[in-house]
N, C-alpha and C positions, 0 to 999 in steps of 0.2 A: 664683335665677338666671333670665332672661329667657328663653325660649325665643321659635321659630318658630313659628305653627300655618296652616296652610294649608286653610280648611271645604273640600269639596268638595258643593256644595249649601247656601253659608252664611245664602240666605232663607227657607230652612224655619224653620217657627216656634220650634221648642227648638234649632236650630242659630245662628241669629241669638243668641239669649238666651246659647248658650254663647261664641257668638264675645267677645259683648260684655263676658260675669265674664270671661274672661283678655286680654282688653284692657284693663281695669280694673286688673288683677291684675299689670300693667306686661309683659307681651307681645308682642310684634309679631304680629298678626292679619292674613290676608289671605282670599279666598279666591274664588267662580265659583258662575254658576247661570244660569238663565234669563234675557233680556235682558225679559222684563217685566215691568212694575212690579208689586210685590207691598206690603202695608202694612207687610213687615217687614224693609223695605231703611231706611226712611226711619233707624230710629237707628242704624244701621251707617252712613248717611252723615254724618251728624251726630257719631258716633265716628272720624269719617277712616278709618274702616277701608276697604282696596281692592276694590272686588265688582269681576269682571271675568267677560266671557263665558267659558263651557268651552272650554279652550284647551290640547292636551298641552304646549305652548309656555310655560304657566303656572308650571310647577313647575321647581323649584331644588332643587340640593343642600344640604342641611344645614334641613329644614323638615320637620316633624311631621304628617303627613296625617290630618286628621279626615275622616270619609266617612262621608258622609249613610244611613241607613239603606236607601232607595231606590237606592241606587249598586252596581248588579254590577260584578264582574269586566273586562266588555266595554267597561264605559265609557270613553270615551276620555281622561280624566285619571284614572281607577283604574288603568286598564291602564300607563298612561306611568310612573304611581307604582307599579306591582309590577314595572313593568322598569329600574325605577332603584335599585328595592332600598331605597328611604324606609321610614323607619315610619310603620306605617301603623294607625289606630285609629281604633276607630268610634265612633258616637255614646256610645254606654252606655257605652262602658269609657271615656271622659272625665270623664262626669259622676258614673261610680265612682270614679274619684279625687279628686274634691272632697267626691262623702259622706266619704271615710274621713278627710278633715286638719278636721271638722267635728262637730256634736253635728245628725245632718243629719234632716230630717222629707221626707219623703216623699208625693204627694197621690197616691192609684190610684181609678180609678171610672169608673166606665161614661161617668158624666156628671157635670158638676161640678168637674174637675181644674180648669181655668184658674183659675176664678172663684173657689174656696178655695185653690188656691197663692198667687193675686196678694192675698187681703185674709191669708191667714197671713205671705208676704213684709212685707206694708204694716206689720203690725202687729209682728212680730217688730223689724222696721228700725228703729221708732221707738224699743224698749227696748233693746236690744240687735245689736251690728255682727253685719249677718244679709247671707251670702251668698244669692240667688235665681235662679233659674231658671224663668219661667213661660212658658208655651205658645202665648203672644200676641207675640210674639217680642223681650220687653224681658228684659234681667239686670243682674243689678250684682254686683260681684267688690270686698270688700274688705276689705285685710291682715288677719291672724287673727283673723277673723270666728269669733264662734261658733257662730254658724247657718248652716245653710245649709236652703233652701228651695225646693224640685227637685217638678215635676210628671214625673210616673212612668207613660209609655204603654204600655197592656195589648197593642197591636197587633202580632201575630205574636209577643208574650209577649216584647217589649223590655225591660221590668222587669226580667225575671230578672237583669239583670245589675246588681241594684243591691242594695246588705245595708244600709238607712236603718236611723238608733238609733229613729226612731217610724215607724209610718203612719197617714196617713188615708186611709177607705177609704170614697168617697161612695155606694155602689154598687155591685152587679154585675146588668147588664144585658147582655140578647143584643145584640151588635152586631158589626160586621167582616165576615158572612158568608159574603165571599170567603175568611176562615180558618178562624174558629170553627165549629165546628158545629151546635154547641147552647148551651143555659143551662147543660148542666155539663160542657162543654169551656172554657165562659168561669168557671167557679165553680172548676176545677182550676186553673189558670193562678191565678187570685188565691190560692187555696190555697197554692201552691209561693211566688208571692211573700212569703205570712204565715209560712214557714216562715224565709225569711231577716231578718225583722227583728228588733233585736237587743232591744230594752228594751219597746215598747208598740204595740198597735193604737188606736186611736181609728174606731166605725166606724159607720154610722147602723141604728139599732135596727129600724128599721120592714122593713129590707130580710132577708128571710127568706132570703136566698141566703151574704148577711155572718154568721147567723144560726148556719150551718151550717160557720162556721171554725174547724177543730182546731188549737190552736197550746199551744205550750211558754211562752210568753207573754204575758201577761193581756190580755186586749180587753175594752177601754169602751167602752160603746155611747151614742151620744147620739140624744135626741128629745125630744118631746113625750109620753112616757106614762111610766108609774111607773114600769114594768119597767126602762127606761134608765137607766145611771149618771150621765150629763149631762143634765136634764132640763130645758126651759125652760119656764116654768107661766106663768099670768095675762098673753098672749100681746095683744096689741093693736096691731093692725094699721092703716095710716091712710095718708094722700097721700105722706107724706113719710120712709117703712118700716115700723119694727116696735118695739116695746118689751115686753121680756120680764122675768122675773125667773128667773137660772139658778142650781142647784141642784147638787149632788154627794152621791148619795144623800140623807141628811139635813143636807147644811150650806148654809144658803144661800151665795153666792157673791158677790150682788146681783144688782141691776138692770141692764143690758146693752140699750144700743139701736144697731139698724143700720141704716144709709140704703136698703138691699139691698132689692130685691123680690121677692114671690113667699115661699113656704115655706121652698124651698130656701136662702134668704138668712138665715134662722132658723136652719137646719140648720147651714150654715156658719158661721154666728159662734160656732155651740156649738163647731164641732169646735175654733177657732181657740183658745176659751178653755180647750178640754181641752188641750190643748198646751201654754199659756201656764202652769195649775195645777201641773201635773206636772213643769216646771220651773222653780217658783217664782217664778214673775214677782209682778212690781206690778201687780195686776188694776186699781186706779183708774187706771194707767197706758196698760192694756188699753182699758180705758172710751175713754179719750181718742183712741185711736187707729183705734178703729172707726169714730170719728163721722167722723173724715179721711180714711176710704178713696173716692177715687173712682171704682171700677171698672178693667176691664182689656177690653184692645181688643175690637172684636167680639163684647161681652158685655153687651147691653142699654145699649149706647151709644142714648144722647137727643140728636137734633137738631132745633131748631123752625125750620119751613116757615113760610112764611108763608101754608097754608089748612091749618095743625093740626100734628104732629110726625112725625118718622119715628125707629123704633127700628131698631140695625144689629145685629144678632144670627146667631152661628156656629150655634145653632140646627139639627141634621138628623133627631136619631131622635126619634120621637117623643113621649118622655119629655122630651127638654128642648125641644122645641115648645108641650107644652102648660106647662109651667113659664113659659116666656116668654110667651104668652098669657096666663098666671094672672097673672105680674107685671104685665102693659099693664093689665089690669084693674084691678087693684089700683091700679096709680097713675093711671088715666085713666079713673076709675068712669063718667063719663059721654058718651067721647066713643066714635065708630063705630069700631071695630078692624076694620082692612083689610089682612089677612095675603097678602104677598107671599114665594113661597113657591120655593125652586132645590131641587129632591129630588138628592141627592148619589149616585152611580154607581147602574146599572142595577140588582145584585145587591142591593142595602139597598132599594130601592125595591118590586123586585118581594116581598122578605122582607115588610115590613112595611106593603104596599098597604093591606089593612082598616084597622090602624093611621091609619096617614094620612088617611084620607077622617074615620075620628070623630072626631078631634082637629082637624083643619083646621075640621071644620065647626061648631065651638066660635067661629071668626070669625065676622066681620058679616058679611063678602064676603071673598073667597078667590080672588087672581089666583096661575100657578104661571108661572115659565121652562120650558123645557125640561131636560131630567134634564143633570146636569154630569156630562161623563165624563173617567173620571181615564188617567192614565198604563199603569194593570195592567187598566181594563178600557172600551174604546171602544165597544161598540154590548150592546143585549140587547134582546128583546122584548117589550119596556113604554112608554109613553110614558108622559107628562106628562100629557096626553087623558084616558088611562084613567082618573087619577083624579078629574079634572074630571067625566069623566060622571056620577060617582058623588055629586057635590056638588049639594045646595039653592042651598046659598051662592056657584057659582061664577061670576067673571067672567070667566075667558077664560085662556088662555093668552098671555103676555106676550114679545115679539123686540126687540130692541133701537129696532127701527123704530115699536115700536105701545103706546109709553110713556104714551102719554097717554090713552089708556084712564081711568089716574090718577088726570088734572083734574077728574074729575065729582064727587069727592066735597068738603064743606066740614068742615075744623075736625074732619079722621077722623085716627085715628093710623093709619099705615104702616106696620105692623109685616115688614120685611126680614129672613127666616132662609135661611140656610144654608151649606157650609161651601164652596162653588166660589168661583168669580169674579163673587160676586150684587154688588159693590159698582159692578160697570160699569154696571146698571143703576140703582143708586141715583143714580149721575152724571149718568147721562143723565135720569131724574125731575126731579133737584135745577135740572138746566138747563133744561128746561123749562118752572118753576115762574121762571124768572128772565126768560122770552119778554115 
């Protein structure tokens, strides 16, 4: 039966993705957020679905209220919808009801969610009617699907409300520090999630923190060393990714190649085939579907300039900064890497200042924005500066006005990370490059 849903907030990234599987799913979708452009409006227009400014004016009787995690009480369409007595459900407990009418995989990880949801989604799609959910704000919803493929946010321990039949677990990393506290208040929180999943972990072996998971249910570990039950051996890396031969203890499995860059593009195609094994899929099948993956938004997207490339990367803690530098390497062995650089809210910034400076300064040159500050935290005392002074490499701090800084360089890649509004600057480059 069709129901109403009404997002409140539906261009947040995993809220767009939901709006989209139950407008897929034959729903009437509608929903409100901010009147500025965000990347993850465009397939919500393209799906006719209504975005409309926050409005208490907005809502009707007889409509389902989805509410954005970010959304208190106070809100001016929360509030409208608790004084009209709507049902009201939030993000997680929507996307718990699509794990349970599914055989649902789950992606958790410090770093890595997007980018192994959207090549586990690609590749499931192609064998088998796979629901998805990934973090870049695309989904697809359709009729009894047997998969479903859901990226699973550690933030303020949102997961908890999901019991997936797998996981994959890329990671556990300090990050969020306006919540967590440490590396084992972020290592509990995965903990409790591994307590709710029902058939299998899948989880990267390298990572000593995954290392340390007590579960009633078996965990496989993949990597690169023997120790690992997915292990991918005779590894060959080149312009164009990667070619490995993967393994399951002793059985070979074959040969497995991915257009993906960087390590971590290894890592993920393991986890994607632990998934695949464990439920019998047609691995030649697998083979074919890897080669067709072409990424997911804001994840090592390639655009060429016309004086060298620019990469657009969500890119902020520094673990997957240097990943995305190791990949520009990897694929652009010989041109100048010029990492422009949005350090995302004050508290992550000042956490992880040392951080940032050795890693940035793994670039040729190293321009930064000014630090983005989010909605829960507007000023601290750090700049942008600070870590510049701290750089060999650096050129300056970047205003919308002082773009062209830029131009000096010939036939350099561009490397854009981070997770604010760094694409206003990309716009403003790109037109200037058209002067």
């Amino acid at each position: 039966m069709a129901n109403k849903y009404y997002f409140i907030g539906i261009k947040g990234s995993g809220m767009a993705s939901l709006a989209l599987i139950l407008h897929d799913q034959g729903h009437e979708v509608a929903g409100s957020d901010i009147t500025e452009y965000t990347f993850t409006q465009t397939p919500l227009e393209e799906a006719g679905i209504p975005v409309y400014p926050f409005d208490a004016a907005n809502l009707n009787e007889g409509w389902t209220i989805i509410r954005g995690n970010s959304f208190e009480d106070d809100h001016i369409e929360v509030a409208k919808a608790i004084e009209m007595e709507l049902d009201i459900k939030t993000y997680p407990e929507m996307v718990e009801q699509l794990v349970n009418e599914t055989t649902a995989i789950g992606v958790a990880g410090a770093h890595g969610k997007t980018s192994t949801t959207g090549l586990l989604a690609h590749v499931l799609s192609g064998v088998a009617t796979t629901n998805f959910l990934i973090g870049d704000g695309t989904g697809k919803g359709m009729p009894n699907a047997r998969f479903f493929a859901f990226e699973m946010d550690e933030y303020r321990r949102h997961f908890m409300d999901y019991t997936p039949d797998y996981a994959i677990m890329t990671n556990i990393d300090f990050d969020h520090p306006d919540y967590y506290k440490g590396i084992d208040d972020v290592r509990s929180a995965f903990q409790d999630l591994a307590n709710q999943v029902k058939k299998a972990i899948f989880a990267w072996g390298d990572d000593d923190q995954l290392r340390q998971l007590k579960t009633k249910i078996p965990v496989y570990y993949y990597g690169l060393n023997a120790s690992d039950d997915f292990q991918a051996k005779n590894i060959v890396r080149d312009q164009s990714g990667a070619t490995f031969d993967v393994y399951y203890h002793d059985t070979y499995l074959g040969q497995f190649k991915t257009n993906q860059f960087g390590q971590h593009g290894i890592l993920n195609t393991l986890a994607v085939i632990a998934v695949a094994y464990f439920e019998k899929l047609d691995l030649a099948l697998v083979k074919e579907e890897l080669l067709s993956f072409g990424g997911v938004k804001r994840r090592f997207q390639v655009t060429t300039l016309s004086n060298g490339v620019m990469i657009d990367d969500y890119a902020h803690h520094p673990s997957e900064i240097k990943a995305t530098i190791d990949a520009a390497r990897q694929k652009f062995p010989t041109q100048e890497i010029v990492a422009v650089f949005q350090p995302h809210t004050f508290s992550r910034t000042q956490a992880y200042f040392d951080d940032y400076v050795k890693i940035l300064g793994t670039a040729d040159k190293v321009f930064l924005t000014e630090i983005f500050t989010s909605a829960r935290e507007t000023s601290g005392d750090i700049k942008s500066a600070d870590i510049g002074a701290k750089l060999t490499n650096f050129g300056g701090v970047l205003h919308e006005d002082s773009m062209n800084q830029l131009l000096s360089f010939e036939n350099a890649v561009y490397v854009f990370m981070g997770a604010g509004d760094l694409q206003k600057y990309e716009a403003i480059f790109k037109k200037l490059l058209t002067k």
